[in-house]
N, C-alpha and C positions, 0 to 999 in steps of 0.2 A: 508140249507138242502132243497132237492130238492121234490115237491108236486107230487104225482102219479095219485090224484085224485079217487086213488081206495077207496073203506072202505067196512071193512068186520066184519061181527060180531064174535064174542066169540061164540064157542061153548059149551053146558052143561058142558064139562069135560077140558074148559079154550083153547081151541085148535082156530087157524086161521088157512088159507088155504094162503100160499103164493100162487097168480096168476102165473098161468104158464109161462106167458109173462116174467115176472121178473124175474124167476127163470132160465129162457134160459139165458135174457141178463145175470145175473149175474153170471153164469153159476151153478147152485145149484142143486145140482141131488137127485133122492131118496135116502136115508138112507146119507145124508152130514150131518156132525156135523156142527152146527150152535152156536158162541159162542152170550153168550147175557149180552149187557153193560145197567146199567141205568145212566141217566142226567136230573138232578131235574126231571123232567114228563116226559122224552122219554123215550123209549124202543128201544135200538137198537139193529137187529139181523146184526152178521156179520157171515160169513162162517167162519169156523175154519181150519186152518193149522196145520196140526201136527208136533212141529217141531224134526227134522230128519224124516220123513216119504218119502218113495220113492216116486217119483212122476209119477212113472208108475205104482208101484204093490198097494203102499200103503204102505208097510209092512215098519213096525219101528225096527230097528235093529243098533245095535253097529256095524255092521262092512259097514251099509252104509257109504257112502263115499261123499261130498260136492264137485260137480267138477266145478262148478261156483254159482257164488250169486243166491241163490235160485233151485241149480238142485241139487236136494239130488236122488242118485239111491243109489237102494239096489242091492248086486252081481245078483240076479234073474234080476232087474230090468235092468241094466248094458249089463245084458246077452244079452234079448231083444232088445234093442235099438242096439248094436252091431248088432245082425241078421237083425234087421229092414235094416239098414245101409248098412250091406254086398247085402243083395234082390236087394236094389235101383241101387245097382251101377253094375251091373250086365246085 
């Protein structure tokens, strides 16, 4: 495991502040679910994936569709990236 050097206290109500530095590299944005593992004395947060969750809209739905390892779109999301697609080529 890799040292950051940062340390940050506890807030009254149990809260840290991930550094913003960290939160860009790791790409972590306001309101990301964050899942949290323990190992004997760590604390690990890792980002969460929802799995089937589009990777444009977000939205979790039975009729998204898996069109390569890891690119889950939902028809919304699907729609988009099509339009994105058609703009470019244009």
């Amino acid at each position: 495991m890799k040292s950051t050097g940062i340390v940050r206290k506890l807030d009254q109500l149990g809260r840290i502040v991930i550094p913003k530095e960290l939160r860009k590299v790791l790409d972590i944005n306001e309101r990301d679910p964050l899942e949290i593992f323990i190992n004997e004395e760590l604390i690990v947060l890792k980002k969460y994936y929802v799995k089937n969750a589009c990777i444009v809209t977000g939205e979790i739905s039975d009729e998204n569709k898996e069109y390569a390892p890891g690119l889950i779109l939902s028809p919304r999301g699907a729609e988009m990236v099509l339009n994105m697609l058609m703009q470019e080529t244009k």
